[in-house]
Each structure stands twice: as structure tokens, then as C-alpha cells.
C-alpha positions, 0 to 999 in steps of 0.5 A, a space after each residue: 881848447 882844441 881837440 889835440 889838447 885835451 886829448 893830450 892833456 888828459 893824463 894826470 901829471 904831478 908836474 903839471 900843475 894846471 894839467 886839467 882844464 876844467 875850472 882853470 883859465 889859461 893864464 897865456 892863450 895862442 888861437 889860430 895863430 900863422 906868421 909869414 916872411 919874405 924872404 931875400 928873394 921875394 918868396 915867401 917863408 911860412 913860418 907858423 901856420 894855425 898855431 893853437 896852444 893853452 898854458 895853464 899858471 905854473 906850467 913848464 911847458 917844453 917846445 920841441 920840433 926840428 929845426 926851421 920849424 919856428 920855434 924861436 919865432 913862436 917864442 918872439 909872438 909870446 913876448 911881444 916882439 913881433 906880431 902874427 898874420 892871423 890868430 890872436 895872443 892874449 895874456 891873462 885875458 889881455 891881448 899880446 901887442 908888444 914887449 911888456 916885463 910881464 913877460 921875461 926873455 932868455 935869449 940863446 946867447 946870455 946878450 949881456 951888456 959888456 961894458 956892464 958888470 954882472 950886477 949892473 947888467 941884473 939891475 939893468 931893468 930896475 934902473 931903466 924903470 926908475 924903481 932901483 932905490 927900492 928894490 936895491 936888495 933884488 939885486 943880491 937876492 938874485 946873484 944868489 939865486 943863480 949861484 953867482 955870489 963873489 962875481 958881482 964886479 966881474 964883466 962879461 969877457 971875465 965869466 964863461 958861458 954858463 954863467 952868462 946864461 945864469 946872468 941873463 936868468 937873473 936879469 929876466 926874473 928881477 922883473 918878477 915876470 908872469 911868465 918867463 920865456 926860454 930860447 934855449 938858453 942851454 943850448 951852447 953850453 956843455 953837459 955839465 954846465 948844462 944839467 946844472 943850470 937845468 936844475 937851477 930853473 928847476 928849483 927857481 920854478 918849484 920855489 916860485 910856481 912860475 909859468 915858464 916856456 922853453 924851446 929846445 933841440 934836446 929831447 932830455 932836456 924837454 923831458 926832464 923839464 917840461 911838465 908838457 913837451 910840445 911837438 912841432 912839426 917842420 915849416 910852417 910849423 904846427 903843433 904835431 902833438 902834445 905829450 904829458 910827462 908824469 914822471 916819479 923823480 927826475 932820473 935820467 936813466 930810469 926806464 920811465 925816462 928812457 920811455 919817454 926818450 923812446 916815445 919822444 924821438 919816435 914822434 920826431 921821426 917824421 915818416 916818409 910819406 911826408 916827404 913823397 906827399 909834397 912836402 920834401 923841401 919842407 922835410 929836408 931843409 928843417 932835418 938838418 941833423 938825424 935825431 939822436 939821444 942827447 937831442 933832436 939835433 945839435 944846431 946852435 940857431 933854430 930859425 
């Protein structure tokens, strides 16, 4: 483990499961990981650089960072669907080489088959598996775990986007995944839709002790979520920082969670000797909103 993490993974959290780690092994490790691209130009894009990250079993674990920052391609590495220049990724000891149902995805958009119905969109993998027959009743036990008893036959057109996201949810956890990864599946969705389905995850981690990895622009969210908010810093992205979240109860407007707001966005300030010591396109590309209480900005697409 590096020397950022256990500086950082030093203080004692309730919602941290696996916060120490001493006698824990990781259950998912990142070591030295970069991912480069080349861009339409010919150029050449430095997405992540030297990326290093310990996920505990259990942990809910928010990644937050402006955007451009990478993100959602840190994400793609963890599920298998696409692979890095340099550094390794292993889960459970087994090194990451391609998609894999152990690894459960959210994307940003529910990415719903629209000629299927909702239930036949959560079957999906079962059917596509061959294991359907069997685990038939899966199928319902999920629609109520997502809230979505009485809309089995209704298509995609015939639900809103909250319930979309719910659907893409259930479709990811029926595989009955180690980890389950999160591209900010709320992040187009209004306040409402949002905190509910916020503690919807919630009670499913609580209830199933599942490892799970959320990227998001909003600073709230990372906070009344993540066990841990990992912070990014702008291309090519590194890990800035790592901050437990030891909260008592999950009250937005307690003043320990308004601690954590302060202390968060004040991280997300990057200073401006980054931009005058040669990093200013880096700084002015990513920044594409100025940070505000609801989230570090309100772009739909990361990267």
C-alpha cells in the first residue's frame, strides 16, 4: 500500500468496513496504473498516470475529481473493458484482463434495451448465461429491491429516467457481482429522484456487504455515500488525496457533514501555482465548472 493511503487510511470510520490494513487483503488492487490515447489529431491524450489504489471487501468507495480527469476510464480498466499501458489490475489476486460478471457495471445513461421489457432487460444476463430456469425467482426478488413492483412489462419509452438507472441497477446486481461499479448513474437525474435512489444503494450495500466504486462530480453525494472519497487531480489523473468519512448518521445538514463539504471542496480547489507552473491547458480544459455545494460541477459526460 502506498504511502498516500495510509496516511489517509489511518482514521477510524464505522463505514469503512475494511479501513485498516493490517491482516485485510485488498479485495480489488490498482498498482502504478497509466492509460494513454491518441487523440484525432495525432496527439497524444495522458488520461491516467501512475495510479495506485487499495479497495478493502465492503467498501464504498467514492472517486471524485474535475472533469477530463479520468475518471470514468479508471472505472472502464476496473471492469475489464479496456486495458492500461503500464501497472497492473487484479481482483482478489486475479489479475483484470477483460469484462467478467464478477464485475457489475452502472453506466451514466440506464443503457437499456428498448425492445425489452424491464424484466426482460434484469434477465438479461441470466438468459444470456443459460442459468435463467434456475434462478427465475432473481428476477422478481430484484424488481423489489429497486422499487419497481407493478412495472415488469413496461419498456424503457414507458419509465423515467430514475427508474431507468433503477433498472440498470438490478441488471448489474442479479449477476450477484464482487464488486459493483458506478459511472455516476445519478448524475442526470434531479434532486429528488436522486437522494432517493442514493439510499436505495445504500440499504442494498448495508443489506449485502457489497464492495462498490462510485464515480461522481457531486461532492454530497461522494460524501453521504463513500466510506472513502478519492480525489483526483486534472490530466492525466492521479490520486490527489484520499479522505475517510466517519460520519455519525447520514445528515446532510449536520455540521460534520458540512465539515466534510468544506474540507472536500477545499481540496478540489486546485491552487494557482498549478496553473503558472506549466500545467495551465491541463487546469483549464478539466475546470469546466467552478466548484459549488451541490458538486464540483454539473457536466453530464466525464471523459
Amino acid at each position: 500500500m502506498s504511502a498516500i493511503e495510509l496516511e489517509h487510511t489511518a482514521g477510524n470510520s464505522d463505514r469503512t468496513p475494511a479501513d485498516a490494513p493490517h491482516g485485510v487483503n485488498p479485495e480489488l488492487s490498482i498498482e502504478h496504473v497509466s492509460r494513454e490515447f491518441t487523440a484525432p489529431d495525432g496527439s497524444i491524450v495522458h488520461a491516467l498516470s501512475d495510479v495506485s489504489l487499495s479497495i478493502f471487501p465492503g467498501e464504498l468507495v467514492s472517486i471524485i475529481g474535475p472533469s477530463g480527469c479520468g475518471k470514468t476510464t479508471l472505472l472502464r480498466l476496473i471492469a475489464g473493458l479496456d486495458k492500461p499501458q503500464d501497472g497492473t489490475l487484479s481482483l482478489a489476486g486475479e489479475p483484470i484482463e477483460g469484462p467478467n460478471p464478477k464485475r457489475g457495471y452502472v453506466f451514466q445513461q440506464g443503457s437499456l434495451f428498448p425492445w425489452l421489457t424491464v424484466e426482460e432487460n434484469i434477465a438479461f444476463g441470466l438468459k444470456a448465461q443459460g442459468i435463467y430456469r434456475e434462478r427465475k425467482a432473481d428476477v422478481a426478488r430484484y424488481i423489489d429491491m429497486v422499487g419497481l413492483r407493478g412495472f415488469e412489462q413496461a419498456y424503457p419509452h414507458q419509465i423515467s429516467g430514475g427508474m431507468a438507472q433503477r433498472v440498470a441497477i438490478a441488471r448489474a446486481l442479479i449477476d450477484h457481482p464482487d464488486v459493483l461499479l458506478l459511472d455516476e448513474p445519478m448524475g442526470a437525474l434531479d434532486s429528488f429522484t436522486r437522494a432517493d435512489l442514493q439510499d436505495r444503494l445504500l440499504d442494498i450495500w448495508e443489506q449485502y456487504h457489497m464492495t462498490m466504486i462510485l464515480v461522481t462530480h457531486d461532492v454530497d453525494e461522494a460524501i453521504y455515500l463513500g466510506s472513502r472519497v478519492v480525489i483526483m487531480t486534472p490530466r492525466p489523473g492521479r490520486i490527489k488525496e484520499i479522505v475517510p468519512i466517519a460520519l455519525d448518521a447520514r445528515d446532510r445538514v449536520s455540521d460534520e457533514f458540512a465539515a466534510y463539504r468544506k474540507q472536500l471542496l477545499k481540496k478540489l480547489h486546485f491552487d494557482a501555482h498549478e496553473v503558472h507552473a506549466g500545467n495551465s491547458a491541463a487546469v483549464a480544459a478539466s475546470v469546466q465548472e467552478p466548484a459549488t455545494v451541490s458538486g464540483w460541477d454539473t457536466a453530464k459526460k466525464e471523459d
